[in-house]
N, C-alpha and C positions, 0 to 999 in steps of 0.2 A: 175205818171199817166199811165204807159204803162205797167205798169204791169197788171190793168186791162186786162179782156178781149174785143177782138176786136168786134164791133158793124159790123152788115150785114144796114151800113147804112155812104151812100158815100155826097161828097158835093152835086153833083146833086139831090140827094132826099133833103138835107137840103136846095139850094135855090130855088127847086120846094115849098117846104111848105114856104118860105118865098113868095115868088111872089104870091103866091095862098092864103096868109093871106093877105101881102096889098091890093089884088085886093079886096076884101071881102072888109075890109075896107074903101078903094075907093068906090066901092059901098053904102056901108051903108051912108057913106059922101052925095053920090048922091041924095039917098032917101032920108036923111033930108032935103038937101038945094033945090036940085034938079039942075040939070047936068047942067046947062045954069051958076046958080051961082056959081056953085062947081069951071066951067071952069074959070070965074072973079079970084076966089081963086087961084087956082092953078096957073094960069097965073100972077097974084099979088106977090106972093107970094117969099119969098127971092131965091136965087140960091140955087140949090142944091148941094151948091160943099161942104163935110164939112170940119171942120177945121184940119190943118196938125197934131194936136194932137190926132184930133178923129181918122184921118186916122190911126196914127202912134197905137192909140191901137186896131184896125180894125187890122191890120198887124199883133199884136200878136196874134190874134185866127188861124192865117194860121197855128199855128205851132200845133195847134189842131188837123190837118190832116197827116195820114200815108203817106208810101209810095203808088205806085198802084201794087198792089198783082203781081208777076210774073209767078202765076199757076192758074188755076181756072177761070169759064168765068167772065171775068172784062167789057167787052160788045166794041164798038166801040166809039171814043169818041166824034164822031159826031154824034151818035143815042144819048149822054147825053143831048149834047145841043138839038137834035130835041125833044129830051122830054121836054125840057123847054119851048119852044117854043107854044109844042102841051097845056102843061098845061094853059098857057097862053091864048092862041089861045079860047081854050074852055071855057073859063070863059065869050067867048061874052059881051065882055064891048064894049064900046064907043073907038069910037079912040082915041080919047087925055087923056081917062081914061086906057086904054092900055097903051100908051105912060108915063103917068107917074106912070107904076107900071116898065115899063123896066128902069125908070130913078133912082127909087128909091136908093139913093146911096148905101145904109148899103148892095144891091145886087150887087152895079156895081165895089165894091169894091174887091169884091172876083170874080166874071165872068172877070175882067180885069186885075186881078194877074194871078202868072204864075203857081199858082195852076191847078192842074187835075181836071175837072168835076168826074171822075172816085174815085178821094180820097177819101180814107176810112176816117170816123171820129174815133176816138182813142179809144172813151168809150164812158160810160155812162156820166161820169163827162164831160169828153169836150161837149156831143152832150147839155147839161144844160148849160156850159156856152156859149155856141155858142145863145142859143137857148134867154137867157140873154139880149144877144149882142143884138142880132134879134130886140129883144125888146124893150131895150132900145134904138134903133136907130128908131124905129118907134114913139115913143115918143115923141123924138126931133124932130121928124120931122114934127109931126102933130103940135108941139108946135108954129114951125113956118109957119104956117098958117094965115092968115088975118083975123081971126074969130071976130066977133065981143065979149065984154067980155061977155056978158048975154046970148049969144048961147053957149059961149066953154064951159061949162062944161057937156051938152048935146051930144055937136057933140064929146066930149073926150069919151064921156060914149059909144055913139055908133062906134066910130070907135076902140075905145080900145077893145070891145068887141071880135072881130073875135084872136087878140092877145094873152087875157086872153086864147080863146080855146087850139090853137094853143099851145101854152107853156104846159098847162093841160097835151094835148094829149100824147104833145110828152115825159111830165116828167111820163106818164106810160106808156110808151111805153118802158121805158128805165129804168123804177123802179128809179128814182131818186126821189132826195126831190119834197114833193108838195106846200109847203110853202118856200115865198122866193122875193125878187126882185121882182115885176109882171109889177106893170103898176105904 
């Protein structure tokens, strides 16, 4: 994989487009149900801790990131996190719908490794299967959800939706496959 060449695209850009696709998400959630019951859900709704296996393959996408360049501007690594932050910030949700786009674990797994915000992604191939992961972790997570069964496949349609884009974007942005894993 590292023979590829190197992407102008670091983990802080890849967990900004993660947080900015759940919130999407989150939202869309809100406008079906509407915020009162979204919170019932959310609040209902099992722990977010996942399991030591999922972690354990959470872990091997760390190895998808470089070292941090030691020439050329790499930026400050607390302007990375204030960009997270700001991203966030600006999306104007609700507070407990802010709250669980910071909770979101498939984000809190890599913001709490001892990975760089600063880290380059490797390639085109890592930033896809990172992008996979993203995915598939949003998934499971809607899955566990309290939805009733006659609304889920509704509320999968619209909260899957900001996902579907989100992978699109980034598999041209990156010239990788378009067809693949989605939802």
């Amino acid at each position: 994989m590292s023979s590829l060449p190197t992407l102008n695209y670091r983990l802080v850009d890849f967990l900004i487009g993660v947080l900015r696709t759940h919130a999407d998400s989150l939202n869309r959630l809100a406008a079906l149900f509407g915020e009162d019951l979204l919170f019932d859900m959310l609040e209902n709704a099992p722990e977010d801790q996942p399991s030591a296996q999922t972690l354990a393959e959470w872990e091997k996408l760390f190895a998808l990131f470089g070292p941090i360049p030691t020439s050329g501007p790499i930026g400050d690594p607390d302007a990375a996190y204030r960009r997270l932050e700001s991203e966030v910030r600006d999306q104007r949700m609700a507070e407990f719908l802010e709250f669980h786009v910071w909770a979101f674990p498939f984000y809190r797994a890599f913001a709490e490794s001892a990975l760089d915000l600063r880290a380059p992604v490797l390639n085109a191939e890592a930033a896809a299967r990172l992008t996979d992961a993203a995915v598939g972790a949003a998934r499971e997570w809607r899955a566990n959800l309290p939805i009733a069964e006659e609304f889920r496949a509704r509320a999968e349609s619209a909260a899957s939706l900001p996902w579907i884009r989100y992978r699109t974007e980034l598999m041209d942005r990156f010239g990788t496959r378009r067809l693949g894993p989605v939802i």
